[in-house]
C-alpha positions as CSV (number, residue, x, y, z in Angstrom):
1,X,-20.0,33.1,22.3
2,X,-21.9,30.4,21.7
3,X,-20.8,26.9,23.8
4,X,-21.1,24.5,20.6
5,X,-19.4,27.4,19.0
6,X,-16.0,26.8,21.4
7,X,-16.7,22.9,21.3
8,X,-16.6,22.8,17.6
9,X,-13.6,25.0,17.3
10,X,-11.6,22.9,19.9
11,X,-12.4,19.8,18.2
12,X,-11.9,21.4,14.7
13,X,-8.3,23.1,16.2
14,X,-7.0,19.4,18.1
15,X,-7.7,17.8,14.7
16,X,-5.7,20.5,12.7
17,X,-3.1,20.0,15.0
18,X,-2.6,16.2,14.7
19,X,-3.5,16.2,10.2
20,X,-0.8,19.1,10.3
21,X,1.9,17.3,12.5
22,X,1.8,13.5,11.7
23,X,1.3,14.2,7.7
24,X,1.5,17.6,6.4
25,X,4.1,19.2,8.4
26,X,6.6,16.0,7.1
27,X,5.5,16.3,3.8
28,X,6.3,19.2,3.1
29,X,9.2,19.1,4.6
30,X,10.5,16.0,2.5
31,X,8.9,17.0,-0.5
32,X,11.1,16.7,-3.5
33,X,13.6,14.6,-1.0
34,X,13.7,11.4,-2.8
35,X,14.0,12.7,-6.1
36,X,17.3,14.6,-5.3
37,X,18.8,11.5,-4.0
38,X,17.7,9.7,-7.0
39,X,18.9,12.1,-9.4
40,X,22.5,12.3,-6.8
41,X,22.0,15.5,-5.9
42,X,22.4,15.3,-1.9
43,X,24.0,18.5,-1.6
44,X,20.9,20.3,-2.6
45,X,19.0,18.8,-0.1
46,X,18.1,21.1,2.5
47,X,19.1,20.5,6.6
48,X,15.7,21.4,7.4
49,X,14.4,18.3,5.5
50,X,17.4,16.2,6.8
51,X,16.7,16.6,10.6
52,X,12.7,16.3,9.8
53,X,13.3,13.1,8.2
54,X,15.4,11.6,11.4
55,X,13.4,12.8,14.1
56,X,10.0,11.7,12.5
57,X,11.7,8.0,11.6
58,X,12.6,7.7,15.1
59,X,11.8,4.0,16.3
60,X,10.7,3.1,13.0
61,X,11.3,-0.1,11.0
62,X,14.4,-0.1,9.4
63,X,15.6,-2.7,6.6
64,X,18.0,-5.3,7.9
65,X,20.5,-4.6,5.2
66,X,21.1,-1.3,6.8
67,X,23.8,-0.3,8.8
68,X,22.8,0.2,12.6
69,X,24.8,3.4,12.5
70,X,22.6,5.1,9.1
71,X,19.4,4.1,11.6
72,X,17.8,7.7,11.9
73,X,20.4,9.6,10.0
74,X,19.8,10.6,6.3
75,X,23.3,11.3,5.5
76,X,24.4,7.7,6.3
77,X,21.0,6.6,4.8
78,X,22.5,8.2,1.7
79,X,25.7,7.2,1.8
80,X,25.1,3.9,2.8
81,X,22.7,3.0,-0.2
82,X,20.2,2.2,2.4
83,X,16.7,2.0,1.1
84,X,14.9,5.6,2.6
85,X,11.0,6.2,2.5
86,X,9.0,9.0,3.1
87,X,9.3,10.7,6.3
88,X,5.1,11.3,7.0
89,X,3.7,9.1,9.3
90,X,2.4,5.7,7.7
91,X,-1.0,4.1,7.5
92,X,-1.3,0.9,6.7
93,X,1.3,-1.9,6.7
94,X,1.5,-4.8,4.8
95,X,4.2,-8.3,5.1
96,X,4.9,-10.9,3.5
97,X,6.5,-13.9,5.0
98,X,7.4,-17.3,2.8
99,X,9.7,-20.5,3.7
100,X,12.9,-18.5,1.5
101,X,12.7,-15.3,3.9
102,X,13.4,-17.5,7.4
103,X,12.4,-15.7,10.8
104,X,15.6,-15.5,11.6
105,X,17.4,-13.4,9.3
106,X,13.5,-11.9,8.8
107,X,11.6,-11.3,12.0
108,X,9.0,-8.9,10.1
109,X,8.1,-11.2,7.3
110,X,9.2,-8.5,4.4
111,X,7.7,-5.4,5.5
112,X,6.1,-2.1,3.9
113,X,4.4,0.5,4.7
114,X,1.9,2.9,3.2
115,X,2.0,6.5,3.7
116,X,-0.4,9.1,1.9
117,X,3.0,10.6,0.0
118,X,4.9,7.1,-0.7
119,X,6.1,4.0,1.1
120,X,8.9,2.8,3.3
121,X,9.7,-0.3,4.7
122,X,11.2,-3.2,1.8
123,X,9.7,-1.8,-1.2
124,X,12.6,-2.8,-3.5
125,X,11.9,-6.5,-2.1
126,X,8.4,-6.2,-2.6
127,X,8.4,-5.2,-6.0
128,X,11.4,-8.0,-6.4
129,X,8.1,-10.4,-5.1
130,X,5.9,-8.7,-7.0
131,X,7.7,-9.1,-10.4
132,X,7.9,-13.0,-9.2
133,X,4.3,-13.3,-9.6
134,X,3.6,-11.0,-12.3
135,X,2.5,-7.8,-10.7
136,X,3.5,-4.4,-11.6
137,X,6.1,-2.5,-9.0
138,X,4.0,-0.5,-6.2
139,X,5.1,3.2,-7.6
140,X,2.6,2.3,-10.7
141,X,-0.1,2.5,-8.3
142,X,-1.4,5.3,-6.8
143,X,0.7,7.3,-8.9
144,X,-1.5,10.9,-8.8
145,X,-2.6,10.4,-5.1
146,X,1.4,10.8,-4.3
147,X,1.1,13.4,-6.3
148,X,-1.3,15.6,-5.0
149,X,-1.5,14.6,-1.8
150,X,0.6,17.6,-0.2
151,X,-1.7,19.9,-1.8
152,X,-4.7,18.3,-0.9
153,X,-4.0,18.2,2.6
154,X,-2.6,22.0,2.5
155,X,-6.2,22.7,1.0
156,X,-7.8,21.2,3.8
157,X,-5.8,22.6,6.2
158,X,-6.9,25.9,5.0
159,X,-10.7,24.9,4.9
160,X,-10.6,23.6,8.5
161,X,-9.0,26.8,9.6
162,X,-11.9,29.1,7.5
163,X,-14.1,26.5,9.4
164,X,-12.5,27.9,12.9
165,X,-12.5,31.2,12.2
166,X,-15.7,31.9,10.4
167,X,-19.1,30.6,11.6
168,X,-20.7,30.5,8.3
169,X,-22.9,27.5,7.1
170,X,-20.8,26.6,4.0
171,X,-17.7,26.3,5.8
172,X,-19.1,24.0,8.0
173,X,-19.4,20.7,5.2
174,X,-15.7,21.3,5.0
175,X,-15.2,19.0,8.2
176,X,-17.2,16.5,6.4
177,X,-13.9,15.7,4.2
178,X,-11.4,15.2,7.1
179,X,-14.2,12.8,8.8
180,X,-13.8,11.0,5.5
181,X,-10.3,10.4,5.7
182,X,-10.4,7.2,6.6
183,X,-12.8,5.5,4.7
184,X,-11.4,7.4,1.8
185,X,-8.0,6.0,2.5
186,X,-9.6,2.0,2.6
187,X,-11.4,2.8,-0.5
188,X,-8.0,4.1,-2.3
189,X,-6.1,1.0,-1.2
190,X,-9.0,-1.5,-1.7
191,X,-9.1,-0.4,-5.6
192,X,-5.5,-0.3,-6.0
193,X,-5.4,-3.9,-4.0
194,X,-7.7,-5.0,-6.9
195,X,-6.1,-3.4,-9.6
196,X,-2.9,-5.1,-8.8
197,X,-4.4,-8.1,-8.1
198,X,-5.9,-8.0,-11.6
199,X,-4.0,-6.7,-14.5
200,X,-0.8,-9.6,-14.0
201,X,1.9,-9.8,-16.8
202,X,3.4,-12.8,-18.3
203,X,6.5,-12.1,-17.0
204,X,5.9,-14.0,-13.8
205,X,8.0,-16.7,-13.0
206,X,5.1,-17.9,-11.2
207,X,1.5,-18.0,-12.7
208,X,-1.1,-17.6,-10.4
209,X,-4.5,-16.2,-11.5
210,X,-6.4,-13.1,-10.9
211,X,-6.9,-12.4,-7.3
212,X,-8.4,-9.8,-4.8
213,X,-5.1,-9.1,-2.4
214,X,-6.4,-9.1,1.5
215,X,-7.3,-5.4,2.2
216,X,-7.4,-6.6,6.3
217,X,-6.3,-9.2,8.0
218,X,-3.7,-12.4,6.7
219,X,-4.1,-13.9,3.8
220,X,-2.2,-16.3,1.0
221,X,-0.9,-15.8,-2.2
222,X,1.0,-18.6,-3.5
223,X,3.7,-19.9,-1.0
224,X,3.6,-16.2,0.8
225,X,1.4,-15.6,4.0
226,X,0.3,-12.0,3.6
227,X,-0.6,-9.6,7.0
228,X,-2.2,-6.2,5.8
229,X,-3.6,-4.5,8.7
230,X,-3.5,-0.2,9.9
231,X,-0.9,1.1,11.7
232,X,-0.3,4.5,13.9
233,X,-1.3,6.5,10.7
234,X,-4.2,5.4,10.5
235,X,-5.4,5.5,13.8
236,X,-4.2,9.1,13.7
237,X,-6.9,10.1,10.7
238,X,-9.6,8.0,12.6
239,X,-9.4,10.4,15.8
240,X,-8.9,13.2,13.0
241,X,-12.3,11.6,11.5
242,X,-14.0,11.5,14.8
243,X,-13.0,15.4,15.7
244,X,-14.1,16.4,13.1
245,X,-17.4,14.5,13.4
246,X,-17.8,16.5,16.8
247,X,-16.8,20.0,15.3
248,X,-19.3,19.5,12.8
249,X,-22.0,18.3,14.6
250,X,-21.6,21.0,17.1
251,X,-21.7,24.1,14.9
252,X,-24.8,22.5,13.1
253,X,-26.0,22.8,16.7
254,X,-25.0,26.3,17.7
255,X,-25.9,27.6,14.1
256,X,-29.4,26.1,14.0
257,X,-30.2,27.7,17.5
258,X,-28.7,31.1,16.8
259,X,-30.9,31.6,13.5
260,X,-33.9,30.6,15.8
């Protein structure tokens, strides 16, 4: 077998691994979770999903309003009222710190986090914010990206596994979507940044004008000091990105010198 055949097949396999266990593996998983404790239907949620969810929130940020015993337990999360987010590994974080939300009782500024099948972190604060100045609730965004999401990613899954297995040409542009992921992801969040940003509603307490929210980096919006910047998430679909690159690259290079 070819040498750039084995590279691109160890690259293409060690990028599998970490897409399937930092996002897909949880997602499906918790799929379906959230809306069974919405609707109060905790016993039909399965154990499986319940011991995925702890072990994969593991030194995460919890809100300060819940109970030290619920941290990393989704029965007490449940029982407890205790705001619960997704259980995939999240992306991109965004905070929000302002003279009424003092260090002290908030050392994170008001926290959330952005995952490719929902949030976690303060979402019902933010939104609580959000309404303050005018701005639509963060579920409006993003809405049929949550939605497919699972199925995208089991999709590609399966195309970067036809790209290990086969050596055809065709399957080898598959690896050209995972290298994507990132910029992808940035482009997603920029537009929905904007589109927040610029369809605001009377209802605001406080009026401020149209405005392009900070994609990277801190920023201010009224009396609130924004930080929006990646977290382990997205690194993880940067080195997915690059691996894939590499896989790519070296089947173009062992395909080109086998048809010579």
């Amino acid at each position: 077998m070819h040498k750039s055949i084995i590279k691109a097949r160890v690259f293409a396999s060690l990028a599998l691994i970490i897409l399937t266990l930092s996002f897909t593996f949880p997602m499906i998983a918790f799929h379906g979770t959230l809306n069974k404790i919405d609707a109060g239907k905790k016993d039909e949620i399965s154990s499986f999903s319940k011991t995925v969810w702890n072990l994969y929130n593991q030194g995460r940020y919890k809100s300060i309003s819940t109970p030290k015993e619920a941290h990393n337990n989704l029965d007490e999360m449940i029982t407890s009222a205790s705001e619960i987010g997704v259980a995939s590994l999240p992306i991109w974080a965004v905070s929000l710190e302002a003279p009424n939300y003092p260090k002290e009782a908030f050392p994170q500024g008001i926290p959330v986090y952005f995952h490719f099948d929902g949030y976690s972190g303060e979402v019902h604060e933010m939104n609580t914010i959000n309404h303050y100045v005018g701005m639509d609730p963060m579920w409006i965004g993003g809405t049929i990206e949550r939605e497919i999401g699972i199925y995208a990613l089991l999709a590609l899954s399966l195309g970067m596994i036809f790209f290990i297995a086969y050596n055809k040409k065709v399957f080898n542009y598959i690896l050209l979507v995972p290298a994507s992921l990132p910029l992808l992801f940035i482009a997603d969040y920029s537009y929905w940044l904007y589109w927040f940003g610029h369809n605001l509603h009377d209802w605001g307490a406080f009026k401020i004008k149209p405005f392009m929210p900070t994609v990277f980096g801190d920023g201010k919006i009224a009396q609130f000091t924004t930080h929006s910047y990646p977290t382990i998430g997205f690194y993880l679909i940067v080195a997915i990105g690059l691996l894939s690159l590499l896989a790519f690259f070296a089947k173009q290079k062992a395909l080109k010198e086998m048809n010579q």
